[in-house]
PyMOL CGO cylinders between C-alpha atoms (Angstrom):
from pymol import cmd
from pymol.cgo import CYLINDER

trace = [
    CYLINDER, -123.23, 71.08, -21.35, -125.24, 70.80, -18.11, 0.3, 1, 1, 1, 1, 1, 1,
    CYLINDER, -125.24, 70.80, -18.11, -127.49, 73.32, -19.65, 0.3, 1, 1, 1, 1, 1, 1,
    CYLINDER, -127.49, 73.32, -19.65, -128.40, 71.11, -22.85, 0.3, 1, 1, 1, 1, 1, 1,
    CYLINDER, -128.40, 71.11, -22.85, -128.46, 68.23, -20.45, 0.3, 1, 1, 1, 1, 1, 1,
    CYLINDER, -128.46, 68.23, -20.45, -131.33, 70.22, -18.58, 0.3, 1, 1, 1, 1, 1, 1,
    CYLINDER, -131.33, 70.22, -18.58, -133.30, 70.95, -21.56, 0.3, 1, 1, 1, 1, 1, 1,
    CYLINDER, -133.30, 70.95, -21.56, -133.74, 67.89, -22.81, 0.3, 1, 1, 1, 1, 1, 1,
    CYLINDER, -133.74, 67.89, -22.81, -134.09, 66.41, -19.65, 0.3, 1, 1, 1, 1, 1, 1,
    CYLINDER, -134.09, 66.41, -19.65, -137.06, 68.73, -19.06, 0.3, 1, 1, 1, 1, 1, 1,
    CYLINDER, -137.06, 68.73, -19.06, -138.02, 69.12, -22.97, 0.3, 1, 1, 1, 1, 1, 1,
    CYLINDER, -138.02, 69.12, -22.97, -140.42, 67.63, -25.10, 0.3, 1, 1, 1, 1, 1, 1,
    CYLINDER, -140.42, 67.63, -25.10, -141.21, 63.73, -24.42, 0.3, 1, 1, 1, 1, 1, 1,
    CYLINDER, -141.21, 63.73, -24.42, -140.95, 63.13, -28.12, 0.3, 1, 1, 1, 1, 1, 1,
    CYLINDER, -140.95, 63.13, -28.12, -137.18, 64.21, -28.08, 0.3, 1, 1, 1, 1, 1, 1,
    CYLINDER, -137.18, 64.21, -28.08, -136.32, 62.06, -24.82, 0.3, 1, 1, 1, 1, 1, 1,
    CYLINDER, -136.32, 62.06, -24.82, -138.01, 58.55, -26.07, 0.3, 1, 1, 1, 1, 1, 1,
    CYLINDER, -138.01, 58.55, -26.07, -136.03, 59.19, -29.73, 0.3, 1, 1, 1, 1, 1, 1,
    CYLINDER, -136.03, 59.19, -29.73, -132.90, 60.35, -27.93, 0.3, 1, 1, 1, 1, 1, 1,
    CYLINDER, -132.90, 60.35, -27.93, -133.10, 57.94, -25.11, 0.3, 1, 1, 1, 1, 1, 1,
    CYLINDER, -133.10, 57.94, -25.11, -132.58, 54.13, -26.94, 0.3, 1, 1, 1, 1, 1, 1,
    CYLINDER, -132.58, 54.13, -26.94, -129.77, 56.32, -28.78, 0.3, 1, 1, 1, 1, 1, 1,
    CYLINDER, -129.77, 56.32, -28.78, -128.16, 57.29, -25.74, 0.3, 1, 1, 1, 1, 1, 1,
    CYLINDER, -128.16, 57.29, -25.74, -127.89, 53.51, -24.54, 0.3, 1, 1, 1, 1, 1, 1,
    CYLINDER, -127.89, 53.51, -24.54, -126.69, 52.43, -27.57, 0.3, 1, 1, 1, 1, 1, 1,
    CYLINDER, -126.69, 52.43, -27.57, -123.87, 54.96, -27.30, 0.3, 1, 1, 1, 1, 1, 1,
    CYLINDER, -123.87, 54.96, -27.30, -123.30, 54.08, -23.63, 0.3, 1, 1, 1, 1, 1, 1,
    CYLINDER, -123.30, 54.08, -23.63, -123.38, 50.46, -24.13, 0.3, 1, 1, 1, 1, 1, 1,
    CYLINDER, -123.38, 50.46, -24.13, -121.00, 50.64, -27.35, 0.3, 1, 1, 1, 1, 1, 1,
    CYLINDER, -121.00, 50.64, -27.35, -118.17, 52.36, -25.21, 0.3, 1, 1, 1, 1, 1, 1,
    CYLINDER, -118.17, 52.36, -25.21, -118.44, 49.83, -22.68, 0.3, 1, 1, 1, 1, 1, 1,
    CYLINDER, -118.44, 49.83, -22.68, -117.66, 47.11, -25.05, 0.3, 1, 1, 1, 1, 1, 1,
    CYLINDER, -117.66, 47.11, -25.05, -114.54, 48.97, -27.11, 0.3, 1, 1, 1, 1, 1, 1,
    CYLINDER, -114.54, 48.97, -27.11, -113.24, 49.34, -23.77, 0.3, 1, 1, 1, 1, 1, 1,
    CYLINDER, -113.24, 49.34, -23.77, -113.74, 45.63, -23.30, 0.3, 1, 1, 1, 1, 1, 1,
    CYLINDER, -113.74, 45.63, -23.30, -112.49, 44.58, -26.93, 0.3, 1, 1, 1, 1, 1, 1,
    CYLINDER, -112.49, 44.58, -26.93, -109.78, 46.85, -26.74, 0.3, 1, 1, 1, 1, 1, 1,
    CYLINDER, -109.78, 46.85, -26.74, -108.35, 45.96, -23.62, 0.3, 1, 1, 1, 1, 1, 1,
    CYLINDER, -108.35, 45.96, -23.62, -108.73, 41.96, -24.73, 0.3, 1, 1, 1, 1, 1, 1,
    CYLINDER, -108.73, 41.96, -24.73, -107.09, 42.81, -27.91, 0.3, 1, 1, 1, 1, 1, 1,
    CYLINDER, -107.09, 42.81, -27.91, -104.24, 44.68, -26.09, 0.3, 1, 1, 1, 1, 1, 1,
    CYLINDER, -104.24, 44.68, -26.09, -103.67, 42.03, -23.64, 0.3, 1, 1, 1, 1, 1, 1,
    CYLINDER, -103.67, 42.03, -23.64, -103.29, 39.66, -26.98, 0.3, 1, 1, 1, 1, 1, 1,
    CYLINDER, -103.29, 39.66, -26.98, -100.69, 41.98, -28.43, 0.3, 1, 1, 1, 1, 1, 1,
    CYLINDER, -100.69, 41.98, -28.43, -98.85, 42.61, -25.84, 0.3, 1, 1, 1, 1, 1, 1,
    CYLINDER, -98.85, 42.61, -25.84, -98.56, 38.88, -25.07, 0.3, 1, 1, 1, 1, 1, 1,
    CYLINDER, -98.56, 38.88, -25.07, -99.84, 39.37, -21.47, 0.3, 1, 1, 1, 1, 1, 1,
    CYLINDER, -99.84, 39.37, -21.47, -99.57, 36.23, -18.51, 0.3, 1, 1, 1, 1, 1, 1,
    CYLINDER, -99.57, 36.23, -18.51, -102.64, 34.74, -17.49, 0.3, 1, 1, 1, 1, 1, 1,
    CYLINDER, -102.64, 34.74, -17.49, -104.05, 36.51, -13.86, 0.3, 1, 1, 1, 1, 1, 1,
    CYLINDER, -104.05, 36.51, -13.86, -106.21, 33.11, -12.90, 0.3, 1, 1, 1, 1, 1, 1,
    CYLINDER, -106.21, 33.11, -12.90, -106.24, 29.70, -14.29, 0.3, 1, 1, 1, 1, 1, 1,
    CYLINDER, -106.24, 29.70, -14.29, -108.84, 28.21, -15.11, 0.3, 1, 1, 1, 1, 1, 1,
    CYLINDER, -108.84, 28.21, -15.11, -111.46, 26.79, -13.75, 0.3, 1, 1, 1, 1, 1, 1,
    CYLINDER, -111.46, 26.79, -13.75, -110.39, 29.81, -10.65, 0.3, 1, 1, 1, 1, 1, 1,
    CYLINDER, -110.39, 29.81, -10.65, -111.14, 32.84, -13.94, 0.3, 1, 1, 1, 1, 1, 1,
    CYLINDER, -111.14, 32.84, -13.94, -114.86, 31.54, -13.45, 0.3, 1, 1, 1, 1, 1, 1,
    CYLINDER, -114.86, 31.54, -13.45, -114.86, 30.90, -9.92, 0.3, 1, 1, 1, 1, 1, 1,
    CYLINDER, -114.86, 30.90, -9.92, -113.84, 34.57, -9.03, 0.3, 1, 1, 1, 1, 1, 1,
    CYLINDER, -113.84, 34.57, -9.03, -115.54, 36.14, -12.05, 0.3, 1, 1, 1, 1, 1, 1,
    CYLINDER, -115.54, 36.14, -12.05, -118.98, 34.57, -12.16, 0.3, 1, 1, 1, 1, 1, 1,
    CYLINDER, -118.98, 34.57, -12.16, -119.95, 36.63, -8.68, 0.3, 1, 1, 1, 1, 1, 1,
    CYLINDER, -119.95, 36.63, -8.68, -118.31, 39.31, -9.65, 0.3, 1, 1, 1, 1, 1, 1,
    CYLINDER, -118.31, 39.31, -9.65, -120.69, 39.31, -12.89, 0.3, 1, 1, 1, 1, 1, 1,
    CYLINDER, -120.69, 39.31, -12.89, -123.54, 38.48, -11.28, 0.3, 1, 1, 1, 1, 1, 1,
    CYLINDER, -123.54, 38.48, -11.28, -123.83, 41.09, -8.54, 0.3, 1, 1, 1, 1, 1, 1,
    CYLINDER, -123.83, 41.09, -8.54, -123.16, 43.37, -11.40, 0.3, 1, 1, 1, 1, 1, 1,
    CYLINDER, -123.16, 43.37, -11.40, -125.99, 42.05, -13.09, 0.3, 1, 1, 1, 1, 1, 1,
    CYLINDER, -125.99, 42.05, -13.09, -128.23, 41.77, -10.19, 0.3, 1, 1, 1, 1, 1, 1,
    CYLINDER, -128.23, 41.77, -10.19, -127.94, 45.31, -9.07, 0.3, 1, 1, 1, 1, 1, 1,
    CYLINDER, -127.94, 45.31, -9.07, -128.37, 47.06, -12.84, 0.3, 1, 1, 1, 1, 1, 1,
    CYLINDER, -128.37, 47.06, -12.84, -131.65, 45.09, -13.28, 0.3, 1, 1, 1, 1, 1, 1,
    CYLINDER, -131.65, 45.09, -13.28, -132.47, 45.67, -9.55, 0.3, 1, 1, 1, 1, 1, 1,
    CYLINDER, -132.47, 45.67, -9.55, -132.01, 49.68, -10.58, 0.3, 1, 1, 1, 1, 1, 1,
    CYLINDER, -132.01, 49.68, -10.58, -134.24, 49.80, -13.85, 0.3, 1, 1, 1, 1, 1, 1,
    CYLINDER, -134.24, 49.80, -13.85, -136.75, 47.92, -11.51, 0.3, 1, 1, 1, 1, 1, 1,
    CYLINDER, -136.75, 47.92, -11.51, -136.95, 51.35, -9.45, 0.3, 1, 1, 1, 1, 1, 1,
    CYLINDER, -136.95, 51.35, -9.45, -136.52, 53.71, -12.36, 0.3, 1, 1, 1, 1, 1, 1,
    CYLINDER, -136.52, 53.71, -12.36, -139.62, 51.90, -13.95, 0.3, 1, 1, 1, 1, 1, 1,
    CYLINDER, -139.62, 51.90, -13.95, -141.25, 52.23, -10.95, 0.3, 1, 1, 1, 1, 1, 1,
    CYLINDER, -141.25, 52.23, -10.95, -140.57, 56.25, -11.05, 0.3, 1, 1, 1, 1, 1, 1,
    CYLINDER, -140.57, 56.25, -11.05, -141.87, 56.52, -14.52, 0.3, 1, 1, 1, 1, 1, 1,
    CYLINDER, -141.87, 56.52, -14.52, -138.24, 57.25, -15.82, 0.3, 1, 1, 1, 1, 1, 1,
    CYLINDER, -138.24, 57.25, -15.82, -135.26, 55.50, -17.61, 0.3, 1, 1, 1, 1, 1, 1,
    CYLINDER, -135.26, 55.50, -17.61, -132.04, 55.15, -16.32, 0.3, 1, 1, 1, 1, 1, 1,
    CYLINDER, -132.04, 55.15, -16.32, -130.80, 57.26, -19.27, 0.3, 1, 1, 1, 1, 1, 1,
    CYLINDER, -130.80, 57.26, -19.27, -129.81, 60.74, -18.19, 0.3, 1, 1, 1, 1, 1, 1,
    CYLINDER, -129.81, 60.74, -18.19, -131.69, 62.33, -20.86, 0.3, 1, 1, 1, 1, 1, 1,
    CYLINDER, -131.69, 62.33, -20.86, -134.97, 60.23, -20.27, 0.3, 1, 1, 1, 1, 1, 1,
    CYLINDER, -134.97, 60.23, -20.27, -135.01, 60.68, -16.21, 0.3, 1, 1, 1, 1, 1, 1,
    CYLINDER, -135.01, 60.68, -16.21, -137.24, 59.82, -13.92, 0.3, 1, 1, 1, 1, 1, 1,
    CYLINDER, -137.24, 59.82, -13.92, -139.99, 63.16, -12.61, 0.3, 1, 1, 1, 1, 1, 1,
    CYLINDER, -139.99, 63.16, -12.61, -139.08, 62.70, -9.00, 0.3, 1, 1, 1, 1, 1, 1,
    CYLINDER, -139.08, 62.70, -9.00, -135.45, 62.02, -7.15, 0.3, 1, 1, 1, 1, 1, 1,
    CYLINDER, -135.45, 62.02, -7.15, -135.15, 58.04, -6.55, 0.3, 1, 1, 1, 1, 1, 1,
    CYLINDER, -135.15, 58.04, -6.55, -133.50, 57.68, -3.65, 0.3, 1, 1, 1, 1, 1, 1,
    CYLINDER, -133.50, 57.68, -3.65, -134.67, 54.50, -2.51, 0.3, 1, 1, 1, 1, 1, 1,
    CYLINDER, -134.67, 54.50, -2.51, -133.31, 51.00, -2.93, 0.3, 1, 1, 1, 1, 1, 1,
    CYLINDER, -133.31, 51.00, -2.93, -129.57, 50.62, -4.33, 0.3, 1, 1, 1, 1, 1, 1,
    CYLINDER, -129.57, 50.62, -4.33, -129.88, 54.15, -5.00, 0.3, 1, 1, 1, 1, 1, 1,
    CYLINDER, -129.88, 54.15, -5.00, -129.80, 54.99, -0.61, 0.3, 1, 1, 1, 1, 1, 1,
    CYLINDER, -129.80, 54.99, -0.61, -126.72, 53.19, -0.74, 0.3, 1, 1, 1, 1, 1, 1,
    CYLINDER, -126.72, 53.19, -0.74, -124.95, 55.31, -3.89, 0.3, 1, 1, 1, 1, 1, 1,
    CYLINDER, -124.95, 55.31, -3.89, -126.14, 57.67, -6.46, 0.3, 1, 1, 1, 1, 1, 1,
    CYLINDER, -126.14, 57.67, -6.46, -125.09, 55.29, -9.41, 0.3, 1, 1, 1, 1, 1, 1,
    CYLINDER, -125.09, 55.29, -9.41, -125.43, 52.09, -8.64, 0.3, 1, 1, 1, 1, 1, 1,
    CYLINDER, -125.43, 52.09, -8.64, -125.99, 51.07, -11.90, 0.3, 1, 1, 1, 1, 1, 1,
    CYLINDER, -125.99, 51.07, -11.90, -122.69, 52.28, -12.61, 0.3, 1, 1, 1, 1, 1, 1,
    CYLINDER, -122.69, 52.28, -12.61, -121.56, 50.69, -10.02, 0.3, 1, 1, 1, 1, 1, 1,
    CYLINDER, -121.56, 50.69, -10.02, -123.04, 47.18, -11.53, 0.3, 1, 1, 1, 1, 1, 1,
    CYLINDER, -123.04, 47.18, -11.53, -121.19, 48.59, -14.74, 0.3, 1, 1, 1, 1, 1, 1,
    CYLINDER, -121.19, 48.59, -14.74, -118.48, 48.72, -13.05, 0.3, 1, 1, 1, 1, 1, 1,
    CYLINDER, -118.48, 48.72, -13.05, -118.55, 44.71, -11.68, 0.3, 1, 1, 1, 1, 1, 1,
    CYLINDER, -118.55, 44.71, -11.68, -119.48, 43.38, -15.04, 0.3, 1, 1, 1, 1, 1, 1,
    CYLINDER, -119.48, 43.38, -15.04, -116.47, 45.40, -16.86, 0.3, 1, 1, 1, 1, 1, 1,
    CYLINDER, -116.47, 45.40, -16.86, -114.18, 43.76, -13.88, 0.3, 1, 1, 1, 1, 1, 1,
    CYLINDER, -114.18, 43.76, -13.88, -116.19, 40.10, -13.70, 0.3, 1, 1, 1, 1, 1, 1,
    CYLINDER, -116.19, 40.10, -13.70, -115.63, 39.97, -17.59, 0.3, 1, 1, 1, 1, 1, 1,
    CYLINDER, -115.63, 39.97, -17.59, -111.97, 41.09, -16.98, 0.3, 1, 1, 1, 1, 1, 1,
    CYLINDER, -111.97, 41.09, -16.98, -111.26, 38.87, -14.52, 0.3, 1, 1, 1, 1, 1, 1,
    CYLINDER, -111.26, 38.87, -14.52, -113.08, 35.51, -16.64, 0.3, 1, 1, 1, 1, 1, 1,
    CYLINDER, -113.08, 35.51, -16.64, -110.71, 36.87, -19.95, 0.3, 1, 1, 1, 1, 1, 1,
    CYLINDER, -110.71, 36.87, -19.95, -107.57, 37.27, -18.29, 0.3, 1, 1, 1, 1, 1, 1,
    CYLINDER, -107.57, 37.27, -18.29, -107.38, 40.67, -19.33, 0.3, 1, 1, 1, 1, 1, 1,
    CYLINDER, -107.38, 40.67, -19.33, -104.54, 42.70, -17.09, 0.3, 1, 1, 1, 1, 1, 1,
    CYLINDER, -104.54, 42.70, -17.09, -105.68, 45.77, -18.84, 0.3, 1, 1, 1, 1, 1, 1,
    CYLINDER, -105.68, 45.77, -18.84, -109.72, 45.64, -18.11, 0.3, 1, 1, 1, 1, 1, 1,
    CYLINDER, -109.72, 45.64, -18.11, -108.94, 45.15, -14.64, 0.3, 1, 1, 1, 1, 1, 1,
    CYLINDER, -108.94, 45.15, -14.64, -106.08, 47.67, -14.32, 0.3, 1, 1, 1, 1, 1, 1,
    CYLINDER, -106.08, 47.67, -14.32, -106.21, 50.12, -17.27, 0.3, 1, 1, 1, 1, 1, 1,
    CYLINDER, -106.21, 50.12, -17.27, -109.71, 50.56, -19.10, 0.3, 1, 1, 1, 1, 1, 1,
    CYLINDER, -109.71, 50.56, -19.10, -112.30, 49.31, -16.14, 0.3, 1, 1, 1, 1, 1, 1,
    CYLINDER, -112.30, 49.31, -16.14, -110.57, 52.26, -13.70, 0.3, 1, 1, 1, 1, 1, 1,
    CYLINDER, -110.57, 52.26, -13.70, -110.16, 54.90, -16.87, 0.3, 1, 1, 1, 1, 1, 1,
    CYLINDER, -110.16, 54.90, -16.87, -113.60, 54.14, -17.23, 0.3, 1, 1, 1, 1, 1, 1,
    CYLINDER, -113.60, 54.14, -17.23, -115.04, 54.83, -13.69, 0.3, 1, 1, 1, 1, 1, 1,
    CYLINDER, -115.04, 54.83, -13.69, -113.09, 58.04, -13.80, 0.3, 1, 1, 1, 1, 1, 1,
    CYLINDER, -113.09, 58.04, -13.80, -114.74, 59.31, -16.93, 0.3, 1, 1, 1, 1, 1, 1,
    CYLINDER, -114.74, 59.31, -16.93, -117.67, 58.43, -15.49, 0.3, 1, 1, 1, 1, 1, 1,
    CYLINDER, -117.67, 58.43, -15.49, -117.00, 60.51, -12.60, 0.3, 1, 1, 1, 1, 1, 1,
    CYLINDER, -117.00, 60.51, -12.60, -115.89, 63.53, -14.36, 0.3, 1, 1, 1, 1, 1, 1,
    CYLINDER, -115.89, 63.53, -14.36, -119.08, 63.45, -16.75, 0.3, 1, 1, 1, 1, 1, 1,
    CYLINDER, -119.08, 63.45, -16.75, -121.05, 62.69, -13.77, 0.3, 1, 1, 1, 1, 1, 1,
    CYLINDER, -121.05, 62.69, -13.77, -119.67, 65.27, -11.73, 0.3, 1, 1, 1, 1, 1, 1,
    CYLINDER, -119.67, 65.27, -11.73, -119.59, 68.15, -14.55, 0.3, 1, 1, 1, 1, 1, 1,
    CYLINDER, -119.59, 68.15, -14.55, -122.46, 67.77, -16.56, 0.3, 1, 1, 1, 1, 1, 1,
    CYLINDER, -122.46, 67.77, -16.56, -125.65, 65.05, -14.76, 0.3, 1, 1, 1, 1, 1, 1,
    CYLINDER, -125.65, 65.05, -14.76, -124.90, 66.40, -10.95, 0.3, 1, 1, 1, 1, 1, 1,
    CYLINDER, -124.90, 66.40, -10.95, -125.50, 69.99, -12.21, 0.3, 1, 1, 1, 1, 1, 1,
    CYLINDER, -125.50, 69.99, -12.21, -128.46, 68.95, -14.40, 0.3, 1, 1, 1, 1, 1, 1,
    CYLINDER, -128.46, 68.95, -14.40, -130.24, 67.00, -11.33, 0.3, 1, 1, 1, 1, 1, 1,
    CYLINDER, -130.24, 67.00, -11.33, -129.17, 70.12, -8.61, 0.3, 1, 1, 1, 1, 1, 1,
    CYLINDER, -129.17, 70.12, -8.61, -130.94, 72.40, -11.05, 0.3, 1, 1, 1, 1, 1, 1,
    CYLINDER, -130.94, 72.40, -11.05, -134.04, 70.22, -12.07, 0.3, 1, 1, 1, 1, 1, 1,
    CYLINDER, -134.04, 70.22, -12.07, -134.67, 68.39, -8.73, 0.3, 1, 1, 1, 1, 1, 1,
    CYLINDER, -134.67, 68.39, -8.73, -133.04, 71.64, -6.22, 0.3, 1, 1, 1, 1, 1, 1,
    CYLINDER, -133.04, 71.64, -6.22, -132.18, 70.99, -2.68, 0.3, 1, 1, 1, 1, 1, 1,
    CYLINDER, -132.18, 70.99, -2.68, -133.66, 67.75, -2.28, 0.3, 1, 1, 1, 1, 1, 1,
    CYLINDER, -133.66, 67.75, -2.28, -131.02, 66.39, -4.82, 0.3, 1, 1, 1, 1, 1, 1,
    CYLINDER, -131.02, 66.39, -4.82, -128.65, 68.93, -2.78, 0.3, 1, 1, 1, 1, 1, 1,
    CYLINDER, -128.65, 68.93, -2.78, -129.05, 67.09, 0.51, 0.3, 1, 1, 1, 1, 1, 1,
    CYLINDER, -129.05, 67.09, 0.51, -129.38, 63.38, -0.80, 0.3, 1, 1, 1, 1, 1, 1,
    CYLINDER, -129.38, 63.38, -0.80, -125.93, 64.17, -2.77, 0.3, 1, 1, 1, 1, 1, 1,
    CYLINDER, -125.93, 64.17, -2.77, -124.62, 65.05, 0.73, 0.3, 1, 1, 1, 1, 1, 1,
    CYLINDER, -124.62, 65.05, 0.73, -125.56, 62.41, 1.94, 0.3, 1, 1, 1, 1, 1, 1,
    CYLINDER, -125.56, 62.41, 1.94, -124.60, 59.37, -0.29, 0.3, 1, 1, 1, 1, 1, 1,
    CYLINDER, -124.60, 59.37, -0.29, -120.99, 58.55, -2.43, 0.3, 1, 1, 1, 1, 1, 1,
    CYLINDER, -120.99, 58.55, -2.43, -121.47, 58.48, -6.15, 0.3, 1, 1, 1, 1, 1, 1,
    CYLINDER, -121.47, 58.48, -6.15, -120.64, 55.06, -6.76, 0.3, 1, 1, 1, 1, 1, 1,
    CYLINDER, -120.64, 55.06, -6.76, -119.22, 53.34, -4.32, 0.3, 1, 1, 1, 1, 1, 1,
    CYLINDER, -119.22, 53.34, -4.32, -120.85, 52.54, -0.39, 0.3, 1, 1, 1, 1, 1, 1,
    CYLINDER, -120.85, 52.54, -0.39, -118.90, 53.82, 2.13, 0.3, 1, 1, 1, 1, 1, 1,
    CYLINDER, -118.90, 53.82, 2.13, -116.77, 56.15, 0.01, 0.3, 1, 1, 1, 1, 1, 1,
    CYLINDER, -116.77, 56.15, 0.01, -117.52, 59.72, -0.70, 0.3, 1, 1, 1, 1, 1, 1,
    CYLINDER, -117.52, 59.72, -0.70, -116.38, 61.53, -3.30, 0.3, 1, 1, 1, 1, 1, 1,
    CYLINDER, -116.38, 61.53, -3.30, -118.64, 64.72, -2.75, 0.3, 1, 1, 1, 1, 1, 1,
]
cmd.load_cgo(trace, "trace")
């Protein structure tokens, strides 16, 4: 899988721009089944209410917004590297500056705080404690398996050292 990653990732530009918008449209989709799903669970299941309102959009709303903040803050610096932040699409050189000295996905990572933010603002017991977690950790193991290969192979020790160097999503935890 790494391998295909690698090819396309270093393959014709004309593949990567079709393949790229497709790619995000994929991502984007799973991200809100998770979030549908996990509403529509938490309806069926007859689940209590975490926070009352008004305190759902008091605790949510910077939650949401720091999610936000960093993912645009991200495509800012993969624009600025000529790349997208689509695997398949990168960018020529290693970014390792801005959010991304702090973790190696921090776009994830905003991901990550808009899937809880929106949990936390629908009352949804299983976004916050079911799909948002099942989702980092698929994220991890595709990360780990298939993109980290890819980038070691494409980008060598520079992506070798940097990977030593900062945690994959999260500041201040490693993971490898």
């Amino acid at each position: 899988m790494a391998d295909m990653h690698y090819r396309i990732a270093t393959g014709s530009k004309k593949i990567r721009t079709i393949l790229t918008p497709i790619a995000a449209l994929l991502f984007f989709t799973v991200v809100f089944l998770f979030i549908l799903f996990s509403h529509w669970l938490d309806i069926w299941f007859k689940l209590p209410v975490i926070f009352l309102k008004p305190y759902n959009f008091i605790f949510s709303i910077p939650v949401l917004g720091a999610g936000l903040v960093l993912i645009i803050w991200c495509n800012f610096y993969f624009v600025k590297a000529k790349g997208t932040p689509v695997p398949l699409n990168p960018p020529p050189r290693l970014v390792n500056t801005g959010p991304y000295a702090f973790t190696r996905n921090p776009m994830l990572t905003g991901v990550f705080l808009v899937m809880f933010g929106i949990g936390i603002m629908m009352h949804s017991i299983f976004l916050i404690f079911i799909f948002t977690p099942v989702f980092i950790i698929l994220n991890y193991v595709e990360i780990r398996y298939v993109e980290e290969p890819e980038l070691e192979k494409r980008l060598g020790t520079m992506y070798v050292e940097y990977k030593k160097k900062v945690p994959m999503f999260f500041p201040g935890i490693k993971t490898s």
